[in-house]
matplotlib code that plots the C-alpha trace (Angstrom):
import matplotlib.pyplot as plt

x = [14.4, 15.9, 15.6, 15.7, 16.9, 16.1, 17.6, 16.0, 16.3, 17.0, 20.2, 18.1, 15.9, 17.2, 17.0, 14.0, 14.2, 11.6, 10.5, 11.5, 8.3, 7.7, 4.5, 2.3, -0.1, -4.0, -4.6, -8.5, -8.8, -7.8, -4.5, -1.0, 2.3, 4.3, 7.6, 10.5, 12.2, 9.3, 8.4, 11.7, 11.6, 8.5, 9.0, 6.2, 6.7, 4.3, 1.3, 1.4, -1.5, -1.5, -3.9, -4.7, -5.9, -7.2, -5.5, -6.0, -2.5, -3.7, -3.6, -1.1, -0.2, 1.6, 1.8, -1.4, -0.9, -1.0, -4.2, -2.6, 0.4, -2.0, -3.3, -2.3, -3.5, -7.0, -7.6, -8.9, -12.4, -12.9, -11.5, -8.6, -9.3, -12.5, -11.5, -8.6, -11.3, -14.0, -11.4, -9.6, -13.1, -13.8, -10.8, -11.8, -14.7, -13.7, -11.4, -14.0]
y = [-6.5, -7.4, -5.2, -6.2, -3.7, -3.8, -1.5, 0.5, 0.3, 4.1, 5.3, 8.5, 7.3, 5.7, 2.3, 1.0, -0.8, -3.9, -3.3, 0.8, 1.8, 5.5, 6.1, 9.8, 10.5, 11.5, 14.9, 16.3, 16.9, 13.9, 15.2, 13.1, 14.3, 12.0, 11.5, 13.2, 10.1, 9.0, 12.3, 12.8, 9.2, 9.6, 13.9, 15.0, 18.6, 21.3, 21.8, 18.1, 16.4, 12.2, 9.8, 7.3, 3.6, 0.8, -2.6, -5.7, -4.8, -1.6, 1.9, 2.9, 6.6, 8.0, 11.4, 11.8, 12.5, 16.4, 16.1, 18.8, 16.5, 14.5, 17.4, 15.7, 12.1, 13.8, 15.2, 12.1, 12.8, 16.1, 19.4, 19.5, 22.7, 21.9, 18.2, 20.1, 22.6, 19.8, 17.9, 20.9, 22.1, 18.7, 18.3, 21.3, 20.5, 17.6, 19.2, 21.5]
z = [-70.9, -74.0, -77.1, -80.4, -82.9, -86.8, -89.0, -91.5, -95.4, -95.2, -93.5, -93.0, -90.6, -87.2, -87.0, -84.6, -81.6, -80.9, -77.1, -76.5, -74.4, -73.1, -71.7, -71.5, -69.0, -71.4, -70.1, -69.1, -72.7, -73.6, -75.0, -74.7, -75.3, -78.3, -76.5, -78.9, -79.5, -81.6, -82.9, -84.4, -85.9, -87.7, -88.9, -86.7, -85.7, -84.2, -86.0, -88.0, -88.2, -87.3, -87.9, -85.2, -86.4, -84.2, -85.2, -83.5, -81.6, -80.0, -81.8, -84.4, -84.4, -87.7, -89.7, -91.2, -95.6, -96.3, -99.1, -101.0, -101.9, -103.8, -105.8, -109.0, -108.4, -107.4, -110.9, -112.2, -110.1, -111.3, -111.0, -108.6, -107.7, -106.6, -105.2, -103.1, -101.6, -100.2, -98.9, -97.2, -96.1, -94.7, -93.0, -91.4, -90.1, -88.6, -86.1, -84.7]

ax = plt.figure().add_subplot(projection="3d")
ax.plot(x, y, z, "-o")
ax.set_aspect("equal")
plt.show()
């Protein structure tokens, strides 16, 4: 199988090969393990939340925004105080 590999505008992150494939087995749960090659690409370590997104492709996994980094953009719709707490509360709630 060829690969094709594409480098990455940042010399930080590795560049990314077209056609690497590892494959997880989805446990009773309905857990699967992130193989670490991809993990380590994309910063995702213990504890990180991601955000899955259907495309017309398949799903697309990536490191979901922390809500408290955008503290300061949120103060335009009110209090950020009280933004940041609803949206940390919901957040919350939706992992029960």
């Amino acid at each position: 199988m060829a690969m094709d590999m594409v480098t990455s505008p940042d010399p930080a992150q590795p560049a990314f090969i077209a056609g690497l494939t590892y494959y997880s087995r989805v446990t009773r749960k309905g857990q699967a393990t992130i193989p670490s090659v991809f993990r380590k690409k994309l910063g995702i370590e213990e504890g990180d939340r991601v955000v899955f997104e259907e495309a017309e492709q398949g799903l697309i996994l990536k490191p979901a925004a922390d809500v408290e980094d955008y503290a300061g953009a949120m103060s335009s719709f009110g209090d950020a105080g009280e933004v940041l707490g609803k949206l940390l509360r919901d957040r919350k709630n939706s992992f029960r």
